[in-house]
C-alpha positions in Angstrom: 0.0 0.0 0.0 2.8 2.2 1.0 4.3 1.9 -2.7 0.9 3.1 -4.4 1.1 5.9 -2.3 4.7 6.9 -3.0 3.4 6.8 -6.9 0.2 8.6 -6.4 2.8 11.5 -4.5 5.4 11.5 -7.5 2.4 12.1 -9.6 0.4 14.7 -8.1 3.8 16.2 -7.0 4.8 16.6 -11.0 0.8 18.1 -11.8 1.9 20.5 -9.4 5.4 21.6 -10.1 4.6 21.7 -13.6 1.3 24.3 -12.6 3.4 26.2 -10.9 5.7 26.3 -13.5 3.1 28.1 -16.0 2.9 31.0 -13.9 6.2 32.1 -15.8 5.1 33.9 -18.9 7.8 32.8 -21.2 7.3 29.0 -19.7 3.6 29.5 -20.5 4.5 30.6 -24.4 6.9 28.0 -25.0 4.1 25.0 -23.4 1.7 26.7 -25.8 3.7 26.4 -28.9 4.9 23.4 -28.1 1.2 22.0 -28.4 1.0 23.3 -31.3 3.9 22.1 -33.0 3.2 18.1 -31.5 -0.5 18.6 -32.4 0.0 19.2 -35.7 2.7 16.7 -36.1 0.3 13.7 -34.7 -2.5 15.5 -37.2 -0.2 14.9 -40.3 1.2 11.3 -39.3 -2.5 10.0 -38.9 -3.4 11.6 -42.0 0.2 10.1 -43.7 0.3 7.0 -41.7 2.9 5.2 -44.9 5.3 8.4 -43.6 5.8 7.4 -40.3 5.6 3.8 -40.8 8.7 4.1 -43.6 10.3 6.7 -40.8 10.7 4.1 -38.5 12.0 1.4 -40.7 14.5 4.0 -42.0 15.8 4.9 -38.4 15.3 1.0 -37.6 17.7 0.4 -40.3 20.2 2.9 -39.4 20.3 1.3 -35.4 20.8 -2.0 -36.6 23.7 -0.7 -39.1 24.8 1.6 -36.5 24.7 -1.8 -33.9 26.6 -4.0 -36.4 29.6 -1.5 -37.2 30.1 -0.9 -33.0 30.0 -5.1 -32.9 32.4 -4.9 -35.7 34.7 -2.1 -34.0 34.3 -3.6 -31.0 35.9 -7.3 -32.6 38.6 -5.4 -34.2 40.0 -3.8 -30.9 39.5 -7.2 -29.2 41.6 -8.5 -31.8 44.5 -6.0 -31.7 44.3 -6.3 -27.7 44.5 -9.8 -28.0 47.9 -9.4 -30.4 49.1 -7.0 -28.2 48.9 -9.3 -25.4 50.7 -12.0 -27.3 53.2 -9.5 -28.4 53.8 -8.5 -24.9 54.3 -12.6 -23.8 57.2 -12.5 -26.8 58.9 -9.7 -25.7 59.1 -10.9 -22.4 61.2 -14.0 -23.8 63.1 -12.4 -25.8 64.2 -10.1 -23.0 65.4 -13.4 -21.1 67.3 -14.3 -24.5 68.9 -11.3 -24.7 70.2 -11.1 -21.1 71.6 -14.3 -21.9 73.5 -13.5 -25.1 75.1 -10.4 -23.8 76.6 -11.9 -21.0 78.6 -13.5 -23.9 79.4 -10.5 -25.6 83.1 -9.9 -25.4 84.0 -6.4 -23.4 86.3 -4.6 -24.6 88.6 -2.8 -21.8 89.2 0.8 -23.1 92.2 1.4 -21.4 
């Protein structure tokens, strides 16, 4: 019970914030045309319903191509990471290698 409360709060809590809001002159203008502008956009998509069906399939389209170049990105660095790890295990040896062979180098005494 306690949880439809805290709901019923939030909302009545946003009805009155956003009253109290429109007592601003420049909030109440931009509200107004606001309504406007989404009224008449709803108005011309249920008149034009093909419009915003082929809108979503384009933006639908251009997530899933968006999707599959970041999954493709996403293997390449994994890929380089993983070479770089292996890279990194090489050097390693060769940095025991080489300790090795230049204790065998000849010194030469410059004096």
């Amino acid at each position: 019970m306690g949880k439809s409360l805290f709901w019923k709060g939030v909302f009545l809590g946003a009805i009155a914030g956003g009253a109290l809001s429109l007592f601003d002159k420049d909030t109440r203008q931009a509200v107004a045309a606001n309504c406007k502008k989404t009224t008449g956009e709803i108005t011309h998509y249920i008149k034009h319903p093909n419009e915003a069906i082929s809108q979503v399939k384009e933006m639908t389209n251009k997530v899933k191509t968006t999707i599959e170049q970041v999954t493709t990105d996403v293997s390449f660095i994994a890929s380089k990471v993983e070479e770089l790890k292996e890279g990194t295990a090489d050097m390693a040896g060769m940095e025991d290698d080489f300790d090795e062979s230049y204790k065998e180098w000849p010194i030469e005494d410059k004096n």
